[in-house]
C-alpha positions as CSV (number, residue, x, y, z in Angstrom):
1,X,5.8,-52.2,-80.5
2,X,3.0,-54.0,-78.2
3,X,3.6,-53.5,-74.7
4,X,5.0,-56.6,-72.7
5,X,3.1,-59.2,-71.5
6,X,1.8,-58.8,-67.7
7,X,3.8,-61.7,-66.7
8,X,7.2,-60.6,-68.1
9,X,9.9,-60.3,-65.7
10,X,12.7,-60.4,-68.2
11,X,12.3,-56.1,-68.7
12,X,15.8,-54.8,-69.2
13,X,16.6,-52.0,-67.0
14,X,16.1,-49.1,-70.3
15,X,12.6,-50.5,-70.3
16,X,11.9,-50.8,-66.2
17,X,13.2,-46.9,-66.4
18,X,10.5,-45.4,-69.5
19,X,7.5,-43.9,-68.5
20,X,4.8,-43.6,-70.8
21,X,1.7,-41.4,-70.1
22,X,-1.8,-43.1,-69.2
23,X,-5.2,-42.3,-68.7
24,X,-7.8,-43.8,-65.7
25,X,-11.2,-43.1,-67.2
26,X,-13.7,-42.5,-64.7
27,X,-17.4,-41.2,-63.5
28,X,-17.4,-37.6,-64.2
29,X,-17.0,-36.1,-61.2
30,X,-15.3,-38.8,-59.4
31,X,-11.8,-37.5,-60.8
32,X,-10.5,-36.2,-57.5
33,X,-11.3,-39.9,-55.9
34,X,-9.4,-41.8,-58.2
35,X,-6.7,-38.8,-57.7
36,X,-6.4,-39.9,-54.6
37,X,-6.1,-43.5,-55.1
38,X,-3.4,-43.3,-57.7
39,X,-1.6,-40.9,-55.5
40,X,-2.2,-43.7,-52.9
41,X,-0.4,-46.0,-55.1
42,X,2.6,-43.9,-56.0
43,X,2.1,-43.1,-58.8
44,X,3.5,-39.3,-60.3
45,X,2.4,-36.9,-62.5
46,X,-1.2,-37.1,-61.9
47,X,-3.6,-34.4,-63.8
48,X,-7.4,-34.8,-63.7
49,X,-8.9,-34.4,-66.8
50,X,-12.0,-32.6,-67.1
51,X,-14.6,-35.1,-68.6
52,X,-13.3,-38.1,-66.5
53,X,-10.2,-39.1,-66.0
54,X,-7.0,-38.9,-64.7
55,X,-3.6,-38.6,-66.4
56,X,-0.5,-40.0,-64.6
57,X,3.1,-41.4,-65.8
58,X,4.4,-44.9,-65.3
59,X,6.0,-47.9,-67.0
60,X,3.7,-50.7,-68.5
61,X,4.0,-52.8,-65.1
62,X,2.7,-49.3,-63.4
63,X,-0.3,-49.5,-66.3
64,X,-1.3,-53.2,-65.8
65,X,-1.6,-52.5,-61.5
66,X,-3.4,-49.2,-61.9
67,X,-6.3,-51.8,-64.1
């Protein structure tokens, strides 16, 4: 299943409601700065990834502001 479009505003609620897990890729060593900005954002279950990144849960609406 592709994810929906960036425009959609039809989502039914059982969609709006499942979070998928995403990855910000990043400088390395510039993890804890975009820590903070997604934390800034709201959004939950952040983990920073060693080589560059950070991990962090949201729905596909979540994934499209985060980019």
């Amino acid at each position: 299943m592709f994810p929906p479009s960036a425009s959609s505003h039809n989502l039914n609620f059982e969609e709006k409601d499942c979070l998928a897990r995403f990855i910000a890729l990043t400088s390395r060593g510039l993890e804890p700065v975009l820590h903070d900005e997604l934390f800034k954002l709201g959004f939950k279950g952040l983990k920073e990834l060693p080589l560059g990144g950070v991990e962090f849960e949201s729905h596909w609406e979540g994934c499209y502001r985060a980019n």
